[in-house]
C-alpha positions as CSV (number, residue, x, y, z in Angstrom):
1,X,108.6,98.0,82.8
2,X,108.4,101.6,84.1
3,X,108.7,102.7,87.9
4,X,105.3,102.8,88.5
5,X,104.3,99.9,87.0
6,X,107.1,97.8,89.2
7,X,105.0,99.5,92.4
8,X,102.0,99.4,91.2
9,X,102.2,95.6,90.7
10,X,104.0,94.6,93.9
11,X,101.4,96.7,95.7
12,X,98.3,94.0,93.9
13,X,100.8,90.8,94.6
14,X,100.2,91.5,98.1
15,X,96.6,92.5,98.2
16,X,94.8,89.3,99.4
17,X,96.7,88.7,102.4
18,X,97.8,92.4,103.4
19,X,95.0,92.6,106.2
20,X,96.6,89.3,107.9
21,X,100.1,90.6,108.3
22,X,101.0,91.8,111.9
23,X,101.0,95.9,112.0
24,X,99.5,95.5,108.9
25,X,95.4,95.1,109.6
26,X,94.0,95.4,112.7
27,X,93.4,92.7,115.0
28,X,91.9,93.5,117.8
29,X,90.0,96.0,119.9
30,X,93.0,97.1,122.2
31,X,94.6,97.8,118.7
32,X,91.2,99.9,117.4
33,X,90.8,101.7,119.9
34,X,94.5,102.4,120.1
35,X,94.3,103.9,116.6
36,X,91.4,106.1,117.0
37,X,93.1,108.0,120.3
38,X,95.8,108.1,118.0
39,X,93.7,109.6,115.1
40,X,91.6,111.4,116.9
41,X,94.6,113.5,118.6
42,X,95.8,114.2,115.3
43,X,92.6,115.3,114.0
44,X,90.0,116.3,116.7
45,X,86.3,115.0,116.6
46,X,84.7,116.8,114.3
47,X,83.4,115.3,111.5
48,X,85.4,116.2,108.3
49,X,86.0,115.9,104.9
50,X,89.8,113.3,104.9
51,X,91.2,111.7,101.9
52,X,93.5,108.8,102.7
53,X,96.0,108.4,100.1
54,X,97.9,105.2,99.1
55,X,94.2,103.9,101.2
56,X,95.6,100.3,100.1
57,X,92.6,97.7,102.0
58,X,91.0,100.4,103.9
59,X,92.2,99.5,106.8
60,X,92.7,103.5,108.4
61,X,90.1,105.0,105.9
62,X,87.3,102.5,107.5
63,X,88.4,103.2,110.5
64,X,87.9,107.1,110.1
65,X,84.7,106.7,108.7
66,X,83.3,104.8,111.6
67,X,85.0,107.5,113.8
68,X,82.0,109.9,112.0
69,X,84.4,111.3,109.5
70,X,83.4,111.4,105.1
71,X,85.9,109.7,103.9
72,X,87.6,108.7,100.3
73,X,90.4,106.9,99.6
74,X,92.8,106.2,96.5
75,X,95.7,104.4,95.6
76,X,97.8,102.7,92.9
77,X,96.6,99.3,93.1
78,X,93.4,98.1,92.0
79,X,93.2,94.8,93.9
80,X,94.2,96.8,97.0
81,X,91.2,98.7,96.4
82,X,89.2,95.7,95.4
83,X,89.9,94.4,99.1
84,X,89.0,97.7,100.7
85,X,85.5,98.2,98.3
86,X,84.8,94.3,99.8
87,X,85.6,95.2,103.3
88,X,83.4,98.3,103.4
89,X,80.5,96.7,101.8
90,X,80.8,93.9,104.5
91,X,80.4,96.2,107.5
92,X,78.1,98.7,105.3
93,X,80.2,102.0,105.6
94,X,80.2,104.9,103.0
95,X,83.5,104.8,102.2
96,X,84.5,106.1,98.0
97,X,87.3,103.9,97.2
98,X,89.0,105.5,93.9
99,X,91.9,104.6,91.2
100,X,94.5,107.6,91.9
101,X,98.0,108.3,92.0
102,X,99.3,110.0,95.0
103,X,101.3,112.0,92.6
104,X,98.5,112.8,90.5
105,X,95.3,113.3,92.7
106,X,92.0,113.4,90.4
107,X,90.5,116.1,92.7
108,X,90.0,119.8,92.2
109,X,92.1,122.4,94.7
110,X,91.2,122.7,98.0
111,X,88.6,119.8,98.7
112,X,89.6,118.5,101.8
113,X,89.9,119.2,105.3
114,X,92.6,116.4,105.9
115,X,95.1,114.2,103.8
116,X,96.3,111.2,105.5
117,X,98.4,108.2,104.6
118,X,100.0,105.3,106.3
119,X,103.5,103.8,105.1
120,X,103.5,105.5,101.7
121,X,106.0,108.3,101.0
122,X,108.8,106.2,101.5
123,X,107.3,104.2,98.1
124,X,107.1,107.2,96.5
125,X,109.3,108.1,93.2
126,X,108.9,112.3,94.1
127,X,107.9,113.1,97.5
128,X,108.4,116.5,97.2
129,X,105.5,116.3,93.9
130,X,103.2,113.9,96.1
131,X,102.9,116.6,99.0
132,X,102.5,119.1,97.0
133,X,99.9,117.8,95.7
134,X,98.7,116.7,99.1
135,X,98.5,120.5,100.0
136,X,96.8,121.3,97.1
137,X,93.9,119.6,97.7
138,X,93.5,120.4,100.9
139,X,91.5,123.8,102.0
140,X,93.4,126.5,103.3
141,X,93.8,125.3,107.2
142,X,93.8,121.8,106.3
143,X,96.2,119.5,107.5
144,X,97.7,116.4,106.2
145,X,98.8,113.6,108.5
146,X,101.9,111.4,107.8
147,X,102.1,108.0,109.7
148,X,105.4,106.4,108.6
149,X,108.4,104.6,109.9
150,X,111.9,105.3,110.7
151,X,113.6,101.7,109.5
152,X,116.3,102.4,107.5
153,X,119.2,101.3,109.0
154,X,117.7,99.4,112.2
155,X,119.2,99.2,114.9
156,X,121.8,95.5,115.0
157,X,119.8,93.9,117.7
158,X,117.2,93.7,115.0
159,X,118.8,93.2,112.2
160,X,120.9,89.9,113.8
161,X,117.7,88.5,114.9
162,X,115.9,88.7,111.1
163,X,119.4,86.8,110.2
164,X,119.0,84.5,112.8
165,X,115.3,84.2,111.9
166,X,115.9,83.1,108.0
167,X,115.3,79.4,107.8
168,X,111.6,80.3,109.6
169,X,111.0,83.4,107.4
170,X,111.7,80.9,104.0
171,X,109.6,78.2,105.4
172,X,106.4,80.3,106.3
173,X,106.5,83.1,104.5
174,X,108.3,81.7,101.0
175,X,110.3,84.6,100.6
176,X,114.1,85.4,101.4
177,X,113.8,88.1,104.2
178,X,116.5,90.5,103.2
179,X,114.8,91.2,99.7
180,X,112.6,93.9,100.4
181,X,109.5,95.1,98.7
182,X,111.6,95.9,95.1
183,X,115.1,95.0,94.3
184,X,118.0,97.2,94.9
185,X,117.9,98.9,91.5
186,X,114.1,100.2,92.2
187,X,115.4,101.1,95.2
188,X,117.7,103.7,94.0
189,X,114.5,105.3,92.2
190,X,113.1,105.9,95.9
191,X,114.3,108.9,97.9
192,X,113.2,108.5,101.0
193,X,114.7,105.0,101.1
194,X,118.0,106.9,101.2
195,X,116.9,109.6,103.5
196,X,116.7,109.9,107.5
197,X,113.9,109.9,108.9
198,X,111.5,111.7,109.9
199,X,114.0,114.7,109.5
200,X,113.2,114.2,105.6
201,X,109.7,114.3,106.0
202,X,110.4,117.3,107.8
203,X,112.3,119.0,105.5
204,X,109.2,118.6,102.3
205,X,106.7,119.5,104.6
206,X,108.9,122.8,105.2
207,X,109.7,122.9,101.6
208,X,106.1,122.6,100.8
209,X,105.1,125.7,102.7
210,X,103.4,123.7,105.4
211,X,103.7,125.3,109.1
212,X,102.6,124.2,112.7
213,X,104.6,120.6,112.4
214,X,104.2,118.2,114.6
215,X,105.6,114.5,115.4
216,X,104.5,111.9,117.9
217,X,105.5,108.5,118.3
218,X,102.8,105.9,117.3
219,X,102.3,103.3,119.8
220,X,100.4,100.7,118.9
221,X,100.0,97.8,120.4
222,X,100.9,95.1,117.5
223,X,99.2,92.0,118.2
224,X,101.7,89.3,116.8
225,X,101.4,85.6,117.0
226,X,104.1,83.1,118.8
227,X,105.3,82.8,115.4
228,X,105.9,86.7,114.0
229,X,107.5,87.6,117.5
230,X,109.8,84.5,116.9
231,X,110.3,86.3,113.2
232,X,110.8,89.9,114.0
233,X,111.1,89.8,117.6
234,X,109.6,91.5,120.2
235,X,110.5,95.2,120.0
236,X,107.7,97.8,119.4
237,X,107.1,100.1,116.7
238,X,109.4,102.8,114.9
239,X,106.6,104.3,113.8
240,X,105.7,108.1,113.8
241,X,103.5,110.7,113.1
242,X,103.6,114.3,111.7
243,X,101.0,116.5,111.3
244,X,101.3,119.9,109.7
245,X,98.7,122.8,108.2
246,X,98.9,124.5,105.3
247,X,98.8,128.2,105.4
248,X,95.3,130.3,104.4
């Protein structure tokens, strides 16, 4: 099986129950209104044209739209966008939900104002290909708006209390904790999985020609029930964002 298919299928394996994982969906108004200060900082308030790549169950692309924004969003996996097409006809927002790769955007140059997307280049076989092609849909000015985190190699506190945490991880969850989204040979395949970060990030936004970078720290309050904080503690987020423009 190639790369892609390997993501692409691990990606609709967890489709149904994304929305319920902790950090994952959001759960509650202190977290919503959480993300659109967040969002809106990054972005400003008026209303523009965004594409949220890797949109997976519309969680941030909803979100946006109900901010006032025209959104569309793409990813990989169909039953990811299954979830988000459901959600959005639910609460009845305008939200286009299209098959894409983030590697391989179906859009002509220039046709957004903003490209955002959450927890995604780190899955990504060529970053440096999946920004470019982030910047080359954008309009001249446009920004794009990385929200990631910095977890490779956490810190020992944490990684002694997922050890410690096992037997509870394998009895609720049905997974061993250690094993991570693909095994350690697709991990070799994934760059950023080696890399620092956000210094890498960095770096292919520079090498991209983008200018005016930016990174914040992303606190979000993560609403976790007595049993996640008992299975990843109580710790916040190592989440970040970086915005950057790309030149006229």
């Amino acid at each position: 099986m190639k790369a892609k298919d390997i993501i692409k299928e691990e990606w609709d394996l967890l489709a149904q129950d994304f929305d319920n994982k902790a950090g994952h969906g959001i759960r509650t108004k202190e977290e919503e209104e959480a993300w659109i200060n967040l969002l809106t900082r990054a972005i400003g308030t008026k209303r523009l044209k965004i594409l949220d790549v890797g949109c997976g169950t519309g969680v941030i692309a909803l979100l946006l739209a109900e901010m006032g924004h025209e959104v569309t969003g793409v990813d990989i996996s169909e039953r990811m966008l299954e979830r988000a097409r459901e959600k959005a006809k639910s609460i009845e927002i305008p939200v286009k939900f299209e098959f894409g790769d983030a590697e391989d955007l179906p859009f002509d140059d220039g046709n957004f104002d903003v490209v955002v997307n959450r927890h995604l280049l780190w899955t990504m076989l060529n970053p440096e290909k999946a920004v470019s092609e982030w910047k080359r849909v954008l309009k001249p000015e446009g920004r794009v708006i990385i929200i990631d985190g910095s977890w490779n190699g956490q810190a020992l506190r944490k990684r002694v209390w997922r050890f410690l945490a096992v037997p509870l991880i394998l009895i609720t969850e049905h997974r061993i904790p250690w094993h991570g989204h693909y095994d350690k040979d697709m991990e070799k395949n994934l760059p950023m999985k080696q890399r620092k970060r956000p210094q890498a990030d960095i770096e292919i936004l520079e090498y991209c020609g983008f200018v005016d970078i930016n990174m914040s720290k992303v606190t979000i309050p993560i609403t976790r029930t007595f049993i996640e904080r008992l299975k990843y503690g109580y710790w916040g987020s190592d989440e970040f964002l970086l915005s950057a423009t790309k030149l006229k």
